[in-house]
Every structure is written in C-alpha cells, then in structure tokens.
C-alpha positions as CSV (number, residue, x, y, z in Angstrom):
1,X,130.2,90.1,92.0
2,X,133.1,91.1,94.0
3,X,133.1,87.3,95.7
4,X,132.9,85.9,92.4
5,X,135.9,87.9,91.1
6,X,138.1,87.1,94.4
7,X,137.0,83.5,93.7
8,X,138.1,83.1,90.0
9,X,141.3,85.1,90.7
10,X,142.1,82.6,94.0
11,X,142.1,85.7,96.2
12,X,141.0,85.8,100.0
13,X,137.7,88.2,100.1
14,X,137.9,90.5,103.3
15,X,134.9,92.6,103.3
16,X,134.6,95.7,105.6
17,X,131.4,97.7,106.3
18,X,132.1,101.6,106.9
19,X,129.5,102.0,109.2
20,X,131.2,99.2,111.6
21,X,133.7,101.3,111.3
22,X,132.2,104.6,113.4
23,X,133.4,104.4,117.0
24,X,132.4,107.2,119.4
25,X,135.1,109.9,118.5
26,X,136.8,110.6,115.5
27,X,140.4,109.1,116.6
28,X,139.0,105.7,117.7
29,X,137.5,106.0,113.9
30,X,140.9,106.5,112.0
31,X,142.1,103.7,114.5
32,X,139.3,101.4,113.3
33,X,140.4,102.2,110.0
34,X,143.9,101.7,110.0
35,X,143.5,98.4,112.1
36,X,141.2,97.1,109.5
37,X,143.8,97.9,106.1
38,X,146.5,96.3,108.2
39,X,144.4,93.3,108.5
40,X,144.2,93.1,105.2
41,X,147.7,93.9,104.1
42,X,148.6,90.9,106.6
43,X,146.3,88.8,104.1
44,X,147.3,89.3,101.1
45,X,146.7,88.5,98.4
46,X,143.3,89.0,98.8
47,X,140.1,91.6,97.7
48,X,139.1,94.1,100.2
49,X,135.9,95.3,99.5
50,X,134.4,98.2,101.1
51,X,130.9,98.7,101.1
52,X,128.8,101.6,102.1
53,X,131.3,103.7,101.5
54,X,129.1,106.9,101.4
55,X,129.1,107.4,105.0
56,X,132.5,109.1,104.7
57,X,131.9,111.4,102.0
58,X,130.1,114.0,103.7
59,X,131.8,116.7,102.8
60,X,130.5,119.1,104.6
61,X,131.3,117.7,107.8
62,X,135.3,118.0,108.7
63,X,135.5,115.4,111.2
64,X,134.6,112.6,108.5
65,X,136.4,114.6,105.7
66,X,139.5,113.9,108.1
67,X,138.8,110.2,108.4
68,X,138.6,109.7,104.9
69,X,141.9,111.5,104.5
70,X,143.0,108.7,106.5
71,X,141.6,106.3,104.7
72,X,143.2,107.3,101.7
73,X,146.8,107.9,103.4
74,X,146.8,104.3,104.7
75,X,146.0,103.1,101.5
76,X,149.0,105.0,99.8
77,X,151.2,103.5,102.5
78,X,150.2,100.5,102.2
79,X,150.9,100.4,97.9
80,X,154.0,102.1,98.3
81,X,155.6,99.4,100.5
82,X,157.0,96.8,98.8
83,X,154.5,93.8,98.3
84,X,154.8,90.6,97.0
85,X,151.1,89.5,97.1
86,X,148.3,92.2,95.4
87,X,146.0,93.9,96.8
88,X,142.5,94.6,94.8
89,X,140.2,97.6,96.9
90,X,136.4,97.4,95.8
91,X,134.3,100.1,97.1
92,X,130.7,100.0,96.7
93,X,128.0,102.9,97.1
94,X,124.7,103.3,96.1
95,X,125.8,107.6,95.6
96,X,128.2,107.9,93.0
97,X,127.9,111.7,92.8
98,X,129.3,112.2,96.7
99,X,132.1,109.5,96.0
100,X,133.3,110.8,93.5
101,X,133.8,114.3,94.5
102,X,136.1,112.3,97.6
103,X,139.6,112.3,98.1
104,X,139.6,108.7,97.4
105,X,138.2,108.8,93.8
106,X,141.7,109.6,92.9
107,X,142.9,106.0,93.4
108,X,139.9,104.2,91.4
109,X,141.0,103.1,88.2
110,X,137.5,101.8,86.7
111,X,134.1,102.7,87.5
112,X,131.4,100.0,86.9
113,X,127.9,101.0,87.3
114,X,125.1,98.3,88.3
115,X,122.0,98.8,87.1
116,X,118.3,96.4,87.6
117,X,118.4,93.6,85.1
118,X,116.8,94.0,81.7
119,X,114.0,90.9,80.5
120,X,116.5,88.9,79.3
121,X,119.1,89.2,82.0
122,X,116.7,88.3,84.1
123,X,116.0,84.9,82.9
124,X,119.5,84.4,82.7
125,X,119.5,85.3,86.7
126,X,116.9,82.9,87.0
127,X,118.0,80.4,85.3
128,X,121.1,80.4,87.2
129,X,118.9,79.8,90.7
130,X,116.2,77.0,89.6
131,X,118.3,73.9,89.5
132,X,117.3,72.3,87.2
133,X,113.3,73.0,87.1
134,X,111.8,72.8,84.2
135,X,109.5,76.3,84.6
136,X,108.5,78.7,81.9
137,X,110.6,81.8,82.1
138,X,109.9,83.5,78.9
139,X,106.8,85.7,80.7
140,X,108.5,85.7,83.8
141,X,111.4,87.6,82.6
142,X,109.2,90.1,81.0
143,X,107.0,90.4,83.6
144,X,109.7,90.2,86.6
145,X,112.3,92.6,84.8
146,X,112.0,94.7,87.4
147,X,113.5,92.1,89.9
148,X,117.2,92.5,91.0
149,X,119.1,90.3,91.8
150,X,118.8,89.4,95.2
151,X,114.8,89.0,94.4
152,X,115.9,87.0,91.6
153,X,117.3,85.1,94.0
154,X,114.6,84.6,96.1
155,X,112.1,83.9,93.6
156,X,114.4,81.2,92.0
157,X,114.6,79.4,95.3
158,X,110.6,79.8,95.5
159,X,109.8,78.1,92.0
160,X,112.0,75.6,93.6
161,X,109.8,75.2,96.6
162,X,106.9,75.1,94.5
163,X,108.2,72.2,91.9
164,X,108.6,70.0,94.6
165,X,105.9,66.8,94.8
166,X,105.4,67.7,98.3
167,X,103.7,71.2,97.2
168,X,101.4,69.6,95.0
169,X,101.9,72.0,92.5
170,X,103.3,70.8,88.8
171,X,106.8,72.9,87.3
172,X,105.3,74.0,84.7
173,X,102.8,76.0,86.6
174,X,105.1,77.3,89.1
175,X,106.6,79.8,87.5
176,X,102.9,81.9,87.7
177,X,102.6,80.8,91.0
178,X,105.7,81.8,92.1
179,X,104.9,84.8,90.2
180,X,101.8,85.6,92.3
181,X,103.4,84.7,95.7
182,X,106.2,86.9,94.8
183,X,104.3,89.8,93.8
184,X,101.8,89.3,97.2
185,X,105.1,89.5,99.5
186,X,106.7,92.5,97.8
187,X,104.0,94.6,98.2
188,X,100.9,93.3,99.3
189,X,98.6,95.1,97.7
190,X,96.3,94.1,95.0
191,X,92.6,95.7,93.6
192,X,90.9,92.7,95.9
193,X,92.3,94.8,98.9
194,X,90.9,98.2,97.5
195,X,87.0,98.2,98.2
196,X,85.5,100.8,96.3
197,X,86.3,103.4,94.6
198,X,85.7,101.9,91.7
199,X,85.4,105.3,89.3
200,X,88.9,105.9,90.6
201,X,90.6,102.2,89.5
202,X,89.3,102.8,86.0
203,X,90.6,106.4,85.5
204,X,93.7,105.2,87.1
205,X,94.2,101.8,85.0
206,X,93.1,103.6,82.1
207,X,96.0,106.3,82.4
208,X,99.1,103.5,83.3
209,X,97.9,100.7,80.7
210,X,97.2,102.6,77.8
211,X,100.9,104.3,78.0
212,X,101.9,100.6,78.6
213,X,100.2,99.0,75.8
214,X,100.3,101.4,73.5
215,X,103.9,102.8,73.3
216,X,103.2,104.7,70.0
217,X,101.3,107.1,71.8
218,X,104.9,108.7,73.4
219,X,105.6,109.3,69.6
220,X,102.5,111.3,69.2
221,X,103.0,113.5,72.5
222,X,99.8,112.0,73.7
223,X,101.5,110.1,76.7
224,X,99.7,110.3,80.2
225,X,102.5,110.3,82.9
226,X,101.0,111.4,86.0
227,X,97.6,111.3,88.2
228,X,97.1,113.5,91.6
229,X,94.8,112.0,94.1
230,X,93.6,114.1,96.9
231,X,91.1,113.7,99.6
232,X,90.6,113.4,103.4
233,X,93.3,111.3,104.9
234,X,92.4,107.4,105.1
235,X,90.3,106.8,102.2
236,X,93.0,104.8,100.2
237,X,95.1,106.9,98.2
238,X,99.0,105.1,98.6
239,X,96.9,101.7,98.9
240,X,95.3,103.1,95.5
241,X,99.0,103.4,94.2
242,X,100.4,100.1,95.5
243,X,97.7,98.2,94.0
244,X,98.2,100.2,90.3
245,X,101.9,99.3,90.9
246,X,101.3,95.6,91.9
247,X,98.7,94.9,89.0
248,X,100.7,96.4,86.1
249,X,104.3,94.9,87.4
250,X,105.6,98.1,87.7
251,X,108.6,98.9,90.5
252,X,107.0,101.1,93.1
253,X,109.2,103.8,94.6
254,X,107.4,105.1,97.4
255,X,108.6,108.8,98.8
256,X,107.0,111.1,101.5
257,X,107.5,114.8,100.3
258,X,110.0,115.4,103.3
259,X,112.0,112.8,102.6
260,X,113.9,114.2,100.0
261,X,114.8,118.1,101.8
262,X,117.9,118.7,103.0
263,X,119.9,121.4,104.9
264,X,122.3,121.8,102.4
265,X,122.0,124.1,99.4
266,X,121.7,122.1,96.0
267,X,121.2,118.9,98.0
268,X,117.1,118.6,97.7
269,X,117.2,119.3,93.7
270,X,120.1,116.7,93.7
271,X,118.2,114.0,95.9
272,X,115.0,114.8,93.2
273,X,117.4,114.0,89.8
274,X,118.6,110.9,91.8
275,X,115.2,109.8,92.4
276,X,113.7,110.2,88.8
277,X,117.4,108.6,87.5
278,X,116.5,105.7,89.7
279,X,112.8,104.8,88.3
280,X,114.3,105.3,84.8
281,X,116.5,102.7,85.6
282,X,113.8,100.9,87.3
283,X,111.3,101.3,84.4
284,X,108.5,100.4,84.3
285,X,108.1,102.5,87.2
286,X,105.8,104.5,89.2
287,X,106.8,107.2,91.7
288,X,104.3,107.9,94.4
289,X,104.9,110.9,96.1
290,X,102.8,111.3,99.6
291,X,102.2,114.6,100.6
292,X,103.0,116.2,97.7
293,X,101.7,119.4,99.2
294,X,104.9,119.6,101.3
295,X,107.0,118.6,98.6
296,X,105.5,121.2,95.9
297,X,103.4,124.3,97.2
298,X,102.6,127.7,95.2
299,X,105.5,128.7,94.0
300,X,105.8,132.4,95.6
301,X,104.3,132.1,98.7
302,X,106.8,130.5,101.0
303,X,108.7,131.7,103.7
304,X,112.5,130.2,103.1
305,X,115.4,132.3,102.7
306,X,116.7,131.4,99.1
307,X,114.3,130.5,97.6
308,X,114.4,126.5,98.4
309,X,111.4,125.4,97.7
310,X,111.0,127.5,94.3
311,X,113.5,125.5,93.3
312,X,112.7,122.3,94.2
313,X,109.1,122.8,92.4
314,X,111.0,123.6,89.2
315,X,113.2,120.7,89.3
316,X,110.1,118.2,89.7
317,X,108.5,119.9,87.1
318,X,112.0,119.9,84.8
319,X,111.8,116.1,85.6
320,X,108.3,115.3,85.0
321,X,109.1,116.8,81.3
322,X,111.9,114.6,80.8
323,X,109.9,111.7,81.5
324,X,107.1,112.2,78.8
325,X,110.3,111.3,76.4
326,X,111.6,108.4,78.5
327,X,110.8,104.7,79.1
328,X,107.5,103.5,81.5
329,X,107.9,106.3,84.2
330,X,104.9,107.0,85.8
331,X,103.6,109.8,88.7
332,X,101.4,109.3,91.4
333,X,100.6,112.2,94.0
334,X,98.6,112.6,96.9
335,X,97.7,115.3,99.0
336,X,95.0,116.4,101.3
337,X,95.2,120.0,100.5
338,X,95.6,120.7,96.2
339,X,94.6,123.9,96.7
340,X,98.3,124.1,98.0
341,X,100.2,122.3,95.6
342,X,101.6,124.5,92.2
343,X,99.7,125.1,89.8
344,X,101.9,124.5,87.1
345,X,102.2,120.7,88.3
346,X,98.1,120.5,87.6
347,X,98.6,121.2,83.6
348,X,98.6,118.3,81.4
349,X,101.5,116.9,80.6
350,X,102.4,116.8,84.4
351,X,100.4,115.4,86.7
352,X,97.1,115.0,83.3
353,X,94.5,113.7,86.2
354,X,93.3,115.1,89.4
355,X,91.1,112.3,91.1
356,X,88.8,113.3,93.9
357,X,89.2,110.1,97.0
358,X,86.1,110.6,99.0
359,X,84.5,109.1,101.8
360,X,82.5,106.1,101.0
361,X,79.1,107.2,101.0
362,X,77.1,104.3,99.6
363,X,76.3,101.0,101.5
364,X,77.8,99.1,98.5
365,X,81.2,100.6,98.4
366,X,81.1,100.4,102.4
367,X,80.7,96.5,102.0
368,X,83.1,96.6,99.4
369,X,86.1,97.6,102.1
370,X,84.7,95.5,104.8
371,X,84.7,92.4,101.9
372,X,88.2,93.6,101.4
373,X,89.4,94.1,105.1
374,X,87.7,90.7,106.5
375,X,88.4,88.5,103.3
376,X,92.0,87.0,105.2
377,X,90.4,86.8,108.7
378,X,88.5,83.5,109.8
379,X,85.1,84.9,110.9
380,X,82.7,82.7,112.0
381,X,79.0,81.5,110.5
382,X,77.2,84.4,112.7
383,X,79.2,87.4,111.6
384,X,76.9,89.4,109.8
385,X,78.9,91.9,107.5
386,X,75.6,94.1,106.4
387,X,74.9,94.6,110.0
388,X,78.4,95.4,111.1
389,X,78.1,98.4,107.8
390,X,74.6,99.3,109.0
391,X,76.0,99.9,112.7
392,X,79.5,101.7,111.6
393,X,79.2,105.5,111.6
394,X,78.4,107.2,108.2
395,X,81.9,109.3,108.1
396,X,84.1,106.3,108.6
397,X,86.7,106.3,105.8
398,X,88.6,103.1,104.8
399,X,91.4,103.4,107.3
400,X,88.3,103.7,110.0
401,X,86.9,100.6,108.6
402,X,90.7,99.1,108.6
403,X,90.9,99.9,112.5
404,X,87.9,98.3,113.1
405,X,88.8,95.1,112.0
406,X,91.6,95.5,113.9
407,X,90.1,95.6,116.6
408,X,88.0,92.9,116.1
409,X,90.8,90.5,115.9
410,X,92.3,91.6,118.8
411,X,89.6,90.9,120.7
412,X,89.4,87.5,119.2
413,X,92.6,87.7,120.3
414,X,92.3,88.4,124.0
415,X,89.6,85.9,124.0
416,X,91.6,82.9,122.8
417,X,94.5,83.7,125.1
418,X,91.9,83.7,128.1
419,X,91.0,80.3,127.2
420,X,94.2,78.8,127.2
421,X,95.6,80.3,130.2
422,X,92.2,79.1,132.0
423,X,93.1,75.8,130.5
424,X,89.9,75.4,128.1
425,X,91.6,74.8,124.9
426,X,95.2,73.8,124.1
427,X,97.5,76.5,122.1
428,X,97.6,73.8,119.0
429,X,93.3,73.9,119.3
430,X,93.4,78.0,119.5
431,X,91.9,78.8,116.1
432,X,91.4,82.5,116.3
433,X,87.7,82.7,114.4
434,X,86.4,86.4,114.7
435,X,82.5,86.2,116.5
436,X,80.2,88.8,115.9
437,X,80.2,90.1,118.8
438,X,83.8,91.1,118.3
439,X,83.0,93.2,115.9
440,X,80.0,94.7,118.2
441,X,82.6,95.2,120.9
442,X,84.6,96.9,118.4
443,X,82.1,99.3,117.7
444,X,81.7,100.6,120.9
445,X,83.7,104.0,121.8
C-alpha cells in the first residue's frame, strides 16, 4: 500500500528496516539513524516508510528508549527546516499497543489498521492477480478468506500456472486445484496423513463443523469452542490439529505454551489478548496450544512470586468466554499431563471435550499410519507393509512409526549415492525406490 500511495502521488519510496538499523553499540545506532533520515531529506519529495518499527519501542530498556528519542529529534529537525519538497513518514508494526505508548506516536496523524481480507475482498485480491483467467472465484473467496494478501498473491499467480495448456489442466477447474495445492503447501496436513485414530477425527469434526454449519447454535449458548487432547508424546495430537485446521479451511495459529511468558509484569496476559484478537481477526480460526500444561496448571500450586501464572490462567479462561460470543474461534489443547492443567479450563464451555490419544494398539490402526507415512514414498513391488507392522515393536507410537520410515529412506538413500559414486547408475537414472530390506535395516536397534 505504501508503494502504491508514493506511486499515485509521484513520490520516491525509500524504505528503511529498523532492525538494519542495530549496529553493535547504541551510538553507531543513532548514527545509522540519523544517516538514514538525511538520506531521505536529500530525496525529497519522497515516502519514507519504516517498517518494523517495534524493535525500538521497548520501553523498558533505556538504551533503545534513547535511540528512539533520536529518532524522533531528527525527525523534528528535519520538519522544522525549511523544505520545499514533502516528506510523508510511514511506519509499520505488527504491535500497535508498544507503538503507541512511544515517543514517536506524538507525530502520527492517522492510524490505519490492516486486517486479513473478508470473502469478498478476497476475490477482489484475486481478481487483481489472475490476468485474465477465466476461473471460478465465488467458492474460492469463501473458502480462501482467510488468505492475506501476499497468499493471495501467490495463489493468483498459481491458478495462472495451472490455466496454462502446458499444465494440461482446463481454467475453469483451476481454481479447485489451485485450491488444493495451496492448501497442501500451507500446511501439509490432511486426514490421509493421520492413520488412525479414527474415534478421535469424528469427536473432533463433529465439535468444529457443527459450530460451522450451524451458526444458530451460538444464539442458543449451545456452541462447542474447544477440545483438549492429551496422551503420550508422539501419537499425533498437533498433526490431529493441523489436519482439523486444513480440512475445515480454518487459519491455524499454532502456539507452544512458553511462547507467550514474558519477564515483564502485565506482558504474558497482554501477549494472550493479542493472540485471541488475532484469530478473531483471522476467523475462522483455530488456536492450538501445545503444552498447555505449561501454559495453564492448578491454579494455587505454583511457585512464582506474584502470582504470574494465576493470572495468566484467568486471562485464557476470560478469553475463552469471550469467544463463545464471537465469530469461528476455535480451541485446541494438548498436553501429556491433564492432571496438571486447571480445572476450571476442563468445564464446558471451555475446553467441552477431553480426548484420550493413545498408543495404537490394533494391527489395523498400525497399518493405518504406515499407509499414511509410506503413501508419498516410492517403495518397491517386495515391500511388504503387514510384515514391516508385524515386526515393529508393540509400544511404537506414530512418531516411532514416522522415524522409521525415515530411516528407511535414508538408507535408500545411502544406497543410491553408493551406486553412483561407484559409477553403476547415472544421477538422472537414481530413482530412490524404498526395498524391503530397508525397512528391515531400519528395524534393527
């Protein structure tokens, strides 16, 4: 946007990223900063946009809190000299809340916030990046509204690709296939990649379609926001989420409980309302929280001066209220250990389902993930996949099985590189094809 604006107005655009602006000390900082506004006044007129400006506004820290004094000096230097060419200052940051509590707020006459595109916005972005292919957009746009608009971008120039004669695919089914592609590349996780568990998907799908197809049942209070998924680790849970986020087009904001702590008093609760503020303007959304146990435990029990994590449970459970009346917000959790995590985030209206991930157990759901695991690999006509289940240990959870196959290929691997350095095959003949006995090698310790 900023381009476009220094474009229309016939205005140079000089862009400058704050954190190229960090030099080992703080006075070689304020130097890069002053250099880089002089550069700027010497273009004139022009648009000097500033982007990650964040970086400066921690104000906790004096030495930055003294460069962006700096910052802010030059700039009222530089508009009280006399100039005959304007100067337009664009800074952009993706946290309003520590920018605006800067020294340089003062000078900002208009805030603009950017939010993800709604449907119809984004079939205007799209339409503005298919040249001219004829594709249908209508289901895209309500399918892909959580696109923004550098994916917009990027799936424009894909439906592009796809129209082509070359692709052998016709325009008017590229829009679902560049759909699909899309999707696969974003995340890369669908239910074929999920073997097993089967009891799980449909409690799961159950809870996030209903709410989606049905979005009465937020009038009746009915509304289920939230499933917790605990078991041993490796035995699926975030793919679990991925693939519920994938297969409903929902945006997936993926958060490990430590993630959102911080040393400073009032920061962590902040860093929480951010989060749920950002997947209600996301929605649809889901939030998966990974080791919620970290994130969450018994209230009571723990050994911080303050207080912290008291009130960081209450703030996730003041949010996950506040989503029952919202938009498409949904809650994922996973833990090994519930027994830790609060008990008031188990009642319903919170997190309404606690879904046991265990081991697989039965040969079927054990062929399930190696069907799953093996089903992009090239294996070859003697791989036996009932034999490699019957000879895999009975505790071997899916990330077991995962590692397995892992090391499978590698040893196809190794064994294809051996025959091209020994000059048997060519690199363009190398076809990697997984053997059986790759997978027997794999098995041993």
């Amino acid at each position: 946007m900023a381009k476009t604006a220094s474009k229309n107005l016939n205005m140079k655009f000089c862009e400058e990223r704050i954190a190229d602006l960090f030099d080992e000390n703080i006075v070689g900082t304020e130097k890069k900063v002053r250099s880089a506004i002089v550069k700027t006044a010497n273009s004139a007129p022009c648009l000097l946009y500033l982007s990650g400006y964040e970086l400066f506004c921690n104000l906790e820290d004096p030495d930055l809190n003294g460069v962006e004094h700096c910052l802010v000096e030059t700039l009222d230097m530089l508009c009280s000299r006399e100039v005959t060419q304007p100067i337009i200052l664009i800074c952009a940051t993706n946290d309003f809340i520590k920018v605006y509590n800067s020294p340089l707020s003062s000078i900002f006459q208009h805030i603009i916030s950017v939010t993800p595109p709604s449907p119809h916005e984004a079939d205007e972005i799209l339409l503005r990046f298919r040249r001219g292919t004829e594709v249908r957009l209508t289901t895209l746009g309500e399918k892909e509204a959580i696109f923004e608009g550098a994916d917009n971008r990027y799936l424009g120039n894909l439906i592009d690709a796809l129209a082509r004669e070359e692709v052998g695919i016709s325009s008017k089914d590229s829009g679902d296939e560049a759909e699909g592609y899309s999707r696969r590349t974003d995340l890369g996780t669908r239910w074929l990649d999920v073997g097993g568990l089967n009891d799980v998907k449909r409690e799961i799908i159950d809870t996030v379609q209903m709410s989606l197809e049905f979005p009465q049942l937020k009038n009746t209070g009915l509304r289920r926001t939230g499933v917790l998924l605990y078991g041993p680790p490796g035995t699926g849970k975030t793919l679990l989420a991925k693939a519920v986020a994938t297969e409903c087009s929902l945006s997936f904001i993926n958060v490990k409980g430590p993630e959102l702590l911080n040393e400073y008093v009032g920061q962590s609760e902040n860093n929480i309302r951010e989060l749920f503020q950002r997947a209600r303007e996301s929605s649809p959304s889901v939030i998966f929280f990974d080791e919620l146990d970290s994130l969450a435990p018994n209230r009571g029990q723990a050994g911080d001066s303050g207080g912290v994590m008291d009130r960081i449970v209450s703030q996730i459970l003041a949010e996950m209220d506040g989503i029952c009346k919202s938009d498409s917000v949904f809650v994922i959790g996973a833990t090994n250990r519930v027994d830790l995590v609060d008990s008031s985030l188990l009642r319903p209206g919170r997190f309404d389902k606690v879904l046991e991930v265990p081991i697989p157990c039965g040969r079927e759901d054990r062929m399930q993930i190696l069907i799953a695991l093996t089903r992009r690999m090239k294996l070859s006509e003697d791989v036996d996949l009932e034999e490699v289940e019957s000879l895999a240990p009975a505790n071997m959870t899916g990330a077991d099985f995962q590692g397995l196959c892992s090391r499978a290929f590698h040893k196809t691997f190794d064994r294809c590189i051996e025959q091209i350095e020994s000059g048997c095959i060519s690199e363009e003949d190398a076809m990697f094809v997984t053997e059986m006995q790759d997978f027997l090698d794999a098995l041993l310790p």
